[in-house]
C-alpha positions in Angstrom: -1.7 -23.5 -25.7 -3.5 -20.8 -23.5 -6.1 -18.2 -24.2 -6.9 -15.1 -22.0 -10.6 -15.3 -22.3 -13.3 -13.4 -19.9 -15.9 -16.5 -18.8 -16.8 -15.3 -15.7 -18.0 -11.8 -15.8 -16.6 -10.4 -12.4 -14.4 -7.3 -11.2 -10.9 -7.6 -11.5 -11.0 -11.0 -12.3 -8.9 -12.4 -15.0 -9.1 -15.5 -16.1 -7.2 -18.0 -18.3 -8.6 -20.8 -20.4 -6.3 -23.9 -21.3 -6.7 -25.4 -24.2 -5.6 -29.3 -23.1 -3.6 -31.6 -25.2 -6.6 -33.4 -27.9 -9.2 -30.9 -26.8 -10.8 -27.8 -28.7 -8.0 -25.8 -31.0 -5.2 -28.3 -29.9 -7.1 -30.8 -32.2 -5.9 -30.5 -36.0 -5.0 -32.3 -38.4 -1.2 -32.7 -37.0 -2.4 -33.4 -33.3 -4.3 -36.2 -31.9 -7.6 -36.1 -30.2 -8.0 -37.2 -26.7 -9.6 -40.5 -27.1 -5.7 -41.0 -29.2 -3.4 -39.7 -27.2 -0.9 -42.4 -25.5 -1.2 -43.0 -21.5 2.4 -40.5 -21.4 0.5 -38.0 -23.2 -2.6 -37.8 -21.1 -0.2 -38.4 -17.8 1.8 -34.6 -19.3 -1.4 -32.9 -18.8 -1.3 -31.8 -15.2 1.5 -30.5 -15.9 0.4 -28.2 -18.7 -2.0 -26.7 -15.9 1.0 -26.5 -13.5 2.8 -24.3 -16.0 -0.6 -22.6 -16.7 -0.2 -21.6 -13.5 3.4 -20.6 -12.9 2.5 -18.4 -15.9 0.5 -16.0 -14.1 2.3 -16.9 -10.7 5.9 -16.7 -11.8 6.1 -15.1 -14.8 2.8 -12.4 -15.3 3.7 -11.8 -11.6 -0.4 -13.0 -10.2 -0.4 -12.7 -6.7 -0.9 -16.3 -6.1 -3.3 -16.0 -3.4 -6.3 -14.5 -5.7 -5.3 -17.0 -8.2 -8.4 -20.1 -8.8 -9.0 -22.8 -10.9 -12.1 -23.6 -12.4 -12.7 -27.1 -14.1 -15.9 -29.1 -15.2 -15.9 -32.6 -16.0 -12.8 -34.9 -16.2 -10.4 -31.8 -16.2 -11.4 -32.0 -12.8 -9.1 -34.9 -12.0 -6.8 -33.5 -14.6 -6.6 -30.1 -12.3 -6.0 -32.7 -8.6 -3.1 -33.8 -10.2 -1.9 -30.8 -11.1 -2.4 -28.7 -7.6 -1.0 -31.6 -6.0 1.9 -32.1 -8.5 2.6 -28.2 -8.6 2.2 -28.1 -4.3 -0.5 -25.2 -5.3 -2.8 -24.3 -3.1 -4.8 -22.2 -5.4 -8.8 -21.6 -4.6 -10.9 -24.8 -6.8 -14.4 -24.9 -8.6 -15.6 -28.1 -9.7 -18.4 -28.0 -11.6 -19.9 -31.3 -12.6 -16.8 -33.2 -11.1 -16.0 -36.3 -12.8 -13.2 -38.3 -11.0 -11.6 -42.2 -12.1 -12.2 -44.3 -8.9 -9.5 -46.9 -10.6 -6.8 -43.9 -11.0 -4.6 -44.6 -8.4 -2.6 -41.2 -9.2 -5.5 -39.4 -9.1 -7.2 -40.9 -5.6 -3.7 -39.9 -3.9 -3.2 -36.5 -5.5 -6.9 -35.8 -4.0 -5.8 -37.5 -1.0 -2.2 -35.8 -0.5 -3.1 -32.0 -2.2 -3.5 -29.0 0.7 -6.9 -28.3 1.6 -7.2 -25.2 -0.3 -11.1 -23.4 -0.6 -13.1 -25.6 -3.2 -16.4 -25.4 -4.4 -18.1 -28.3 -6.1 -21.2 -27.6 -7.9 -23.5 -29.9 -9.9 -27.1 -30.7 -10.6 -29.0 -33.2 -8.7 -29.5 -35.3 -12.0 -26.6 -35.5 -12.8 -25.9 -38.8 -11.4 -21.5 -38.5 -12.3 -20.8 -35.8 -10.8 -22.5 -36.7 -7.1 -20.1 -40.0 -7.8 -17.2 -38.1 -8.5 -18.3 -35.5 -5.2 -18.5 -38.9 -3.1 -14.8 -39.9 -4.5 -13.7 -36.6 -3.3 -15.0 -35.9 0.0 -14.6 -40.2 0.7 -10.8 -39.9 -0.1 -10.1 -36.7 2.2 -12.3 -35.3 4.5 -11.9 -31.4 3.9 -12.9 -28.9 6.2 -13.1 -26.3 3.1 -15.6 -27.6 0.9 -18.3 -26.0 -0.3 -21.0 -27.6 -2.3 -24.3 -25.8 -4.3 -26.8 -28.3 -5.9 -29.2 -27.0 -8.4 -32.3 -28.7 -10.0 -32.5 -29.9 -13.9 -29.4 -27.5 -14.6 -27.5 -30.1 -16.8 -23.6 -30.7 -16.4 -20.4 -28.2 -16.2 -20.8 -24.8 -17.6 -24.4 -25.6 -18.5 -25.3 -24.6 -15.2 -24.8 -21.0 -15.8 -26.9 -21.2 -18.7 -29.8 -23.2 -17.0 -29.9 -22.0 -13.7 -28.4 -18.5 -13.8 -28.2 -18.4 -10.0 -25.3 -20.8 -10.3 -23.0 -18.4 -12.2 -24.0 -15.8 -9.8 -23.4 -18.3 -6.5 -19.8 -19.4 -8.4 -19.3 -15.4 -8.5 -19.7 -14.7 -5.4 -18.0 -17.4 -4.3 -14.5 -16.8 -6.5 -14.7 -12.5 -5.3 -15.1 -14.4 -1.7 -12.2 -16.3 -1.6 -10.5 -13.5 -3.9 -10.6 -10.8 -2.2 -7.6 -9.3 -0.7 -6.7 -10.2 2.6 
């Protein structure tokens, strides 16, 4: 299932919104939630974003270079296994990264994926998401990472809403590394 929907408000910037398997309008009464789905359920959904991708890649005809992907949370490890599955090299935000340090899959699709631009941005507080930044940059050192850290700003997309300097920083950022070349 996928959604065009505007979250970022920036200029020429499209952006596509995947509903995952067991999450938002993919739950009903016919589909499981997450906390249900069967290991081979939850294992499908990098691929889901690596179709998500070919979409606008392959098939909308996206030029692939001012394609990113932005994830908060555990879609973040979700979205490593994907880019590394898919051999994309799109442009990454994390925000609030939350990674499985005992997901073998994951720790080598961080490990093995190109070191493509990625931002990780999180609140100091939040005490999850500077473990899941340490899993990252411990796995593979990357020599394009970017990190912002904000004060009291909550976790994922709460960011923008507390600290409205993040959603401008993650803007700039995404026209940054969008831009044409």
């Amino acid at each position: 299932v996928y959604k065009r929907q505007q979250l970022l408000y920036v200029d020429d910037v499209t952006t596509l919104e995947l509903d995952l398997r067991g999450h938002g309008g993919s739950r009903a009464d016919s589909l499981l939630s997450y906390d249900t789905l069967t290991p081979q359920q939850r294992d499908r959904m990098p691929d889901d974003v690596v179709a998500a991708y070919q979409l606008l890649a392959d098939s909308l005809g996206f030029d692939e270079s001012r394609i990113a992907v932005v994830t908060e949370g555990n879609a973040s490890g979700i979205v490593e296994k994907a880019l590394f599955r898919g051999r994309i090299g799109a442009s990454v935000v994390h925000l609030s990264p939350l990674f499985v340090t005992t997901d073998r899959d994951l720790l080598n699709a961080i490990a093995f994926r190109a070191d493509s631009p990625t931002l990780v941005a999180y609140s100091r507080e939040d005490l999850e998401a500077m473990r899941g930044l340490k899993v990252f940059t411990e796995t593979k050192e990357r020599t394009r990472l970017e990190t912002r850290v904000y004060r009291d700003a909550g976790h994922g997309t709460e960011l923008f809403r507390r600290d409205p300097k993040s959603l401008v920083d993650v803007q700039s950022w995404l026209l940054d590394q969008l831009a044409p070349r």
